[in-house]
C-alpha positions as CSV (number, residue, x, y, z in Angstrom):
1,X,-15.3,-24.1,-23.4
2,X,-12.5,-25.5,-25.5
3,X,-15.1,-26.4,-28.2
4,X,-16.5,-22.7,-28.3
5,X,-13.0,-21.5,-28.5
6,X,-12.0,-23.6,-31.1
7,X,-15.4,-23.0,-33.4
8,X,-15.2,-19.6,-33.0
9,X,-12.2,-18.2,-32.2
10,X,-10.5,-15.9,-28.5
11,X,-14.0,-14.1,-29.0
12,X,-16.3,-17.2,-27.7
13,X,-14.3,-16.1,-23.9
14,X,-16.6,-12.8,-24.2
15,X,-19.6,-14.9,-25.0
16,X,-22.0,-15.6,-21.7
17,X,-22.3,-19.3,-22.1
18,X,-18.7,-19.5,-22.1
19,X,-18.0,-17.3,-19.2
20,X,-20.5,-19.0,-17.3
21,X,-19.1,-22.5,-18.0
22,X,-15.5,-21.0,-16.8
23,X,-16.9,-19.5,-13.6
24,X,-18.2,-22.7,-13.0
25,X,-14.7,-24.3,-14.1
26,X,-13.7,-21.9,-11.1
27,X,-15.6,-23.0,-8.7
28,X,-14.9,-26.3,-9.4
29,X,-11.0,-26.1,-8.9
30,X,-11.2,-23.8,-5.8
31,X,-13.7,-26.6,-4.4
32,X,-10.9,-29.2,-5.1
33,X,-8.2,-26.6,-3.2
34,X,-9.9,-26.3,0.0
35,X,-10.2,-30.4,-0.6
36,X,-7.1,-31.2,-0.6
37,X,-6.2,-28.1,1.6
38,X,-8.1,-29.8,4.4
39,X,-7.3,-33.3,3.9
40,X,-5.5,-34.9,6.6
41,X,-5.0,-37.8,8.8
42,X,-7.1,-39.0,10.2
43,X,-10.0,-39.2,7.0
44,X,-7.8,-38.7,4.6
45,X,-4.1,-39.5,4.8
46,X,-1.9,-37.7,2.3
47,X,-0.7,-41.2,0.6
48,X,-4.5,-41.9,0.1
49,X,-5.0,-38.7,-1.7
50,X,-2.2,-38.8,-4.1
51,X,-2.7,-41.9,-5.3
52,X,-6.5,-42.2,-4.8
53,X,-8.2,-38.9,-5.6
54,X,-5.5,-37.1,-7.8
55,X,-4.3,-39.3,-10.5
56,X,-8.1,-39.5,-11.8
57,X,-8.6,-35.1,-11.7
58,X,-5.2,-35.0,-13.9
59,X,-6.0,-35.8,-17.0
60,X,-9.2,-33.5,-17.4
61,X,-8.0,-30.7,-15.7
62,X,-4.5,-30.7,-17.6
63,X,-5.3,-31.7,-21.3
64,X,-7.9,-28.7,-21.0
65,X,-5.4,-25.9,-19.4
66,X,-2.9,-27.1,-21.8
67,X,-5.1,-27.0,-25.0
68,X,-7.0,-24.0,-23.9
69,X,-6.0,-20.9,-25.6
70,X,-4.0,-18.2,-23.0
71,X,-6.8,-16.3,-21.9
72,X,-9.1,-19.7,-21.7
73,X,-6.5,-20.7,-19.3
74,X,-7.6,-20.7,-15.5
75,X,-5.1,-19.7,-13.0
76,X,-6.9,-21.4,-10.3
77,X,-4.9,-24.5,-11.9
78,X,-1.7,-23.7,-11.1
79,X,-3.1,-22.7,-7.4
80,X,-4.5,-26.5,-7.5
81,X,-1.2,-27.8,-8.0
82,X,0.6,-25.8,-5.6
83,X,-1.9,-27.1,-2.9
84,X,-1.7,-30.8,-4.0
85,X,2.5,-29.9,-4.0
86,X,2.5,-28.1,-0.8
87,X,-0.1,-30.3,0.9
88,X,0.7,-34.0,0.0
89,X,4.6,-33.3,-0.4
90,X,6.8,-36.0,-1.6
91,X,3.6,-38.1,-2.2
92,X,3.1,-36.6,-5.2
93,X,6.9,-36.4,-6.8
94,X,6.0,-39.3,-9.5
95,X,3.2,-36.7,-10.8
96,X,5.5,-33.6,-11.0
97,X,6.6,-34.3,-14.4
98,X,3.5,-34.8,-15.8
99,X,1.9,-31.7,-14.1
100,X,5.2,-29.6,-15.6
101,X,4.9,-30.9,-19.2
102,X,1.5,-29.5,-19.3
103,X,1.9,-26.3,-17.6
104,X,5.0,-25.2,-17.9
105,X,5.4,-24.0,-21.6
106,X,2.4,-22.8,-22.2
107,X,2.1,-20.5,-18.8
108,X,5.7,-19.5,-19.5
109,X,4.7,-18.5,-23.3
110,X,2.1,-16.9,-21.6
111,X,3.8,-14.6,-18.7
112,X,6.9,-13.8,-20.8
113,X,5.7,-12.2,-24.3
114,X,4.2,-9.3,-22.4
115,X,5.2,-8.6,-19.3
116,X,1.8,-7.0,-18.2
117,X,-0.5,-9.7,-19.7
118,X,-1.9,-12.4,-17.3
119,X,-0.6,-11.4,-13.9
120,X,-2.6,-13.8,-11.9
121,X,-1.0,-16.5,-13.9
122,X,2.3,-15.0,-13.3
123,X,1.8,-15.2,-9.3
124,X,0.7,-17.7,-9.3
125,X,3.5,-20.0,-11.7
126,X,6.4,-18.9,-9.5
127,X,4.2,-19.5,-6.4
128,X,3.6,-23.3,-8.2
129,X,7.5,-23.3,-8.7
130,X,8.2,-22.0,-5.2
131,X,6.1,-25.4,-4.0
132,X,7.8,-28.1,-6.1
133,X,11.1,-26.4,-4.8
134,X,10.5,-26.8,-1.5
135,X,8.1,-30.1,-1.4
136,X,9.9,-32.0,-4.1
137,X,13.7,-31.8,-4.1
């Protein structure tokens, strides 16, 4: 996706391929929700998840939302890290930072030069921001 965008421009979203590779981007992240939505003791204890399964889905998932052009960005994203927040709690606080340097800037660019533009984003940042608020400090 991020190649298509970058070889030919916001236009390569429209394109078939591309919106097929996104829904299946989609589908992807909302799999990983209802993952870590339903973890629990006894399979899967919440320390176990944070530093087993999310440390390794960090990297790819955030170098691409932060790269991505705005609309190549998925909102589904920030839903993902508002489960892993509100789910796994203070057993994630040493990844916070790094989930905030890559999503906060850009979605804020994002939601605040038109105020109309992006609403799912919008929800769901402040609902992202709601969870590290309550989970974190």
């Amino acid at each position: 996706i991020s190649a298509a965008v970058a070889q030919q421009g916001a236009i390569a979203t429209q394109m078939s391929l591309v919106r097929t590779m996104r829904s299946a981007k989609k589908e992807v992240l909302r799999l990983l929700i209802v993952f870590i939505d339903r973890s629990g003791p006894p399979e899967a204890e919440p320390m176990a998840v944070a530093k087993g399964f999310i440390p390794p889905v960090l990297d790819p998932i955030l170098g691409d939302y932060k790269r991505n052009i705005a609309g190549a960005r998925d909102p589904e994203v920030l839903s993902l890290f508002s489960t892993v927040v509100g789910k796994l709690k203070t057993n994630v606080v040493a990844e916070v930072p790094r989930i905030m340097e890559a999503v906060f800037e850009c979605t804020l660019d994002m939601i605040t030069k038109n105020f109309e533009d992006f609403p799912e984003h919008r929800i769901r940042f402040f609902e992202f921001l709601k969870a590290i608020n309550r989970h974190c400090f």
